[in-house]
PLY file of the C-alpha trace (Angstrom):
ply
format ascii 1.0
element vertex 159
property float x
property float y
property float z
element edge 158
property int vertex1
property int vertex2
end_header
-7.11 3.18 9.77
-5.76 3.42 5.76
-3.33 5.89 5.54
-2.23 6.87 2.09
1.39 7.09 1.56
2.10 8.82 -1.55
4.89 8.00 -4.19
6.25 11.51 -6.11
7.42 11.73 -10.12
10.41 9.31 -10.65
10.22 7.28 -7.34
10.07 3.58 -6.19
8.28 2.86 -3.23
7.49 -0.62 -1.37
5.43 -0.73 1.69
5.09 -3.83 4.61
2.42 -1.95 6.01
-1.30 -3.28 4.93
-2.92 -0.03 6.50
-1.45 2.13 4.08
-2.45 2.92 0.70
0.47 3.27 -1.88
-0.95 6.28 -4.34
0.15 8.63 -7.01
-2.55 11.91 -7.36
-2.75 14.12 -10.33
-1.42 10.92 -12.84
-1.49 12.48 -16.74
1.23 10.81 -19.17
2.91 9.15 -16.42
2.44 5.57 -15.41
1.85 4.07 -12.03
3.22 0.41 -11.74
1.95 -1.40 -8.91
3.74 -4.73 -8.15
1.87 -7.07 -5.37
1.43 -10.89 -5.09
-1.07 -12.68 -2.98
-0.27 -13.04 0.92
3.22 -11.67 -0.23
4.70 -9.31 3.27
5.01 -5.93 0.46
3.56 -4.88 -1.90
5.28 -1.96 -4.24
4.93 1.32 -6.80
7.05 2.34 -9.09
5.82 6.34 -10.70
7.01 6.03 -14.07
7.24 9.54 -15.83
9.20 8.73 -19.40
9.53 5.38 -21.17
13.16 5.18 -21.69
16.41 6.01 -19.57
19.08 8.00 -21.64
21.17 5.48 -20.81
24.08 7.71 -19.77
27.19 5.35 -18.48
24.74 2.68 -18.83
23.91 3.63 -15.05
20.88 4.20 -13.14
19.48 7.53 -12.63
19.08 9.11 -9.17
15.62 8.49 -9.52
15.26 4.67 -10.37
11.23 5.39 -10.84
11.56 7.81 -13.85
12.04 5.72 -16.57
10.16 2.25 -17.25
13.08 0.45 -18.31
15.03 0.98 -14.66
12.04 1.25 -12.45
10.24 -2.00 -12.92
13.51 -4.12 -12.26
14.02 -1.69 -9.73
10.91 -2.70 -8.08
11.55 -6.12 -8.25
14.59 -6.43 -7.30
13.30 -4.08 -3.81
10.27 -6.58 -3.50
12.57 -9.90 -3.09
14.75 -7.85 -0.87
11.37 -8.11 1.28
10.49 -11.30 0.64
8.17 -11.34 -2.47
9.17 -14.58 -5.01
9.50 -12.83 -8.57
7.56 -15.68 -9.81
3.94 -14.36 -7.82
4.32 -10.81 -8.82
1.10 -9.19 -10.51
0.89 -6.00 -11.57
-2.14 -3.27 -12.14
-0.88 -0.23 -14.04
-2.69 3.21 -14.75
-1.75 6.31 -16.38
-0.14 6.74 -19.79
-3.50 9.49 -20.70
-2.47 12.39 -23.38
-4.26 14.98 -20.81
-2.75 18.51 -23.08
-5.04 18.59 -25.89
-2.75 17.26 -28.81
-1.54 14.46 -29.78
1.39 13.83 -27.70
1.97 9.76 -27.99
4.46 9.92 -24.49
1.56 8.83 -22.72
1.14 5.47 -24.92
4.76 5.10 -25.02
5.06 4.71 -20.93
2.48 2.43 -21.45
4.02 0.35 -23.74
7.28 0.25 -22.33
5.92 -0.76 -18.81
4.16 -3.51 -20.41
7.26 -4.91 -21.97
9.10 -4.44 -19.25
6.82 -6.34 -17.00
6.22 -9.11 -20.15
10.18 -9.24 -19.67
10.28 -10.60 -16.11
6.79 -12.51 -16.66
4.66 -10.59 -14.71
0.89 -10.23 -15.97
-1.26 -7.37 -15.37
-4.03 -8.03 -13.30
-5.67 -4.83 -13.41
-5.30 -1.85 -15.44
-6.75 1.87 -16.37
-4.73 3.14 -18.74
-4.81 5.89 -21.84
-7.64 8.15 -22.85
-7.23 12.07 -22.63
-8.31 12.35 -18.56
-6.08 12.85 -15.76
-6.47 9.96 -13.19
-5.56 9.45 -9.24
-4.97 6.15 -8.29
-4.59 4.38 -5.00
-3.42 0.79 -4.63
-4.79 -1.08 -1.61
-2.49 -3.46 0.26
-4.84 -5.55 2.01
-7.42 -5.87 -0.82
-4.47 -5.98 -3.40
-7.00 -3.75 -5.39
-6.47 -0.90 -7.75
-9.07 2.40 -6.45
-8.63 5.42 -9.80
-10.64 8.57 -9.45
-10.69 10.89 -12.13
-11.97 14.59 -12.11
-15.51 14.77 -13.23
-15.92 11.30 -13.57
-17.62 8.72 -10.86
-14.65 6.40 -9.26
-13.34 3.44 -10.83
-12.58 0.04 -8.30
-10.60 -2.41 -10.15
0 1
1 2
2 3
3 4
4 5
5 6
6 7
7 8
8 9
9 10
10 11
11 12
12 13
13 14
14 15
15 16
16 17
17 18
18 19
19 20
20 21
21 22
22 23
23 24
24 25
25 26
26 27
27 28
28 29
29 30
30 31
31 32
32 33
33 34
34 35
35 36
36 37
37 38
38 39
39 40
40 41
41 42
42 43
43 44
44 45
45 46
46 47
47 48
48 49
49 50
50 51
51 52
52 53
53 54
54 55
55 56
56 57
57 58
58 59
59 60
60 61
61 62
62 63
63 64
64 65
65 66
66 67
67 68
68 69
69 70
70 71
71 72
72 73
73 74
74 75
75 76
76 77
77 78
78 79
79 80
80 81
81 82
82 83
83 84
84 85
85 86
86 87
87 88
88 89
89 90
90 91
91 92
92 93
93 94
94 95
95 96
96 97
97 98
98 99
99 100
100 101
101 102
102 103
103 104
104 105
105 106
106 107
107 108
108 109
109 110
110 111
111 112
112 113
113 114
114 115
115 116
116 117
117 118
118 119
119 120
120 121
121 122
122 123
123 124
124 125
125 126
126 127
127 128
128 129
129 130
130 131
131 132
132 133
133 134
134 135
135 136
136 137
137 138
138 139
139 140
140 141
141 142
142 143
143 144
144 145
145 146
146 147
147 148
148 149
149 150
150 151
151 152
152 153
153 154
154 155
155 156
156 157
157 158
C-alpha cells in the first residue's frame, strides 16, 4: 500500500521506501525538487520556499530545504550518503506559481534558481509543472519515479 509521506516548508527529505509517496500539498510560490535516478535505493525532496539563503556566516540555515541554493546540494549530498551516484540524478520540479493576484515574481525566481542550481551539479529535469497563477499538490512516486500534481479545480496532471 502507497503511503504518502509528506515534506513541510524548508525541509529535505529522502526516502528508501518505494511504498511511500514523497509529497508537498498546498504548493503556491514554493518549489518542490524531486531528485531520483533509475533503480537508485532513494529517491529525495527538497521544499524550496525562497530562492536565495541570506548567507549569514556563510552557514547553512536550520532548515537546509528553504532556500534553493542550500537545499539542492543538500539533497545531493543526503542521496550519495544512500547510495545514489550524483552522475544518475534526474530531477522533476513543480511549483514556483504567483497564486496572490499580483505580480509577485518570487515564484519565477525559485524557479530559476532551482534550475541553476540543478544545471550546476548537471542534473536535467525530467519532468516539470511549474509557474502559472494556480496552487498545485504534487506527489512524487518512488517506484514509478513519476511526478502525480493536482491542482484545485483543475483535472490531475501525471507526468
Amino acid at each position: 500500500m502507497i503511503q504518502p509521506l509528506p515534506v513541510g516548508l524548508g525541509e529535505v527529505r529522502v526516502s528508501r521506501d518505494p511504498s511511500q509517496q514523497l509529497c508537498v500539498y498546498g504548493l503556491g510560490s514554493c518549489v518542490a525538487v524531486f531528485l531520483y535516478a533509475p533503480g537508485a535505493p532513494a529517491v529525495g525532496l527538497a521544499h524550496v520556499v525562497l530562492p536565495r539563503s541570506p548567507g549569514l556566516n556563510g552557514g547553512e540555515s536550520a532548515e537546509p530545504g528553504r532556500y534553493a541554493d542550500q537545499a539542492v546540494p543538500r539533497l545531493v549530498t543526503e542521496l550519495a550518503k544512500a547510495g545514489v551516484r550524483q552522475t544518475a540524478l534526474r530531477a522533476a520540479i513543480a511549483g514556483g506559481a504567483a497564486v496572490l493576484g499580483f505580480t509577485s515574481a518570487i515564484g519565477e525566481q525559485n524557479v530559476q534558481a532551482v534550475r541553476e542550481q540543478l544545471r550546476g551539479f548537471g542534473i536535467p529535469i525530467e519532468q516539470e509543472d511549474v509557474g502559472g497563477q494556480r496552487g498545485r499538490s504534487v506527489l512524487f512516486d518512488a517506484f514509478q519515479r513519476k511526478l502525480d500534481v493536482r491542482m484545485l479545480s483543475a483535472p490531475n496532471i501525471d507526468i
